[in-house]
C-alpha positions, 0 to 999 in steps of 0.5 A: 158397762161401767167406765175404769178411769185411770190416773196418770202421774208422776215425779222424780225418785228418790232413787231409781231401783225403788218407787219412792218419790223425791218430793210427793208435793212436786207429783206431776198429775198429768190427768185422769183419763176414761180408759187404760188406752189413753191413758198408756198414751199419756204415760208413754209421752211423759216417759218419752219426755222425761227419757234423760232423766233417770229418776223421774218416772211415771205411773198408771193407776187404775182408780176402781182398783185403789177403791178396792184394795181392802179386798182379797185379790186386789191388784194394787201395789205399795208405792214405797217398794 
């Protein structure tokens, strides 16, 4: 079985009802990880961390995905919302 790896990332908003990043050269890589369960523990300590916050907001990407957005039935979705 091949391993999904999955990105966990993040930063400040420039608003809290739209995904679009303050600045996308302050994006806080936290790491990618060899499954979605690890990876959901990193995102939710970061989420824990940045909870005061509101405009800081962190993601889970799963990279085989990004790979294959060009295809029909892809599940990735536009980050400028």
């Amino acid at each position: 079985m091949m391993a999904e790896l999955h990105l966990v990332f993040g930063g400040e908003l420039v608003s809290p009802e739209k995904n679009v990043f303050k600045d996308v050269s302050a994006l806080h890589i936290v790491g990618i990880f060899p499954d979605y369960e690890s990876a959901y523990l990193a995102w939710k300590a970061e989420a824990q961390r940045t909870v005061d916050n509101a405009h800081a907001r962190y993601f889970i990407a799963n990279l085989q995905r990004l790979r294959e957005e060009g295809k029909k039935g892809s599940a990735t979705e536009a980050m400028t919302s």
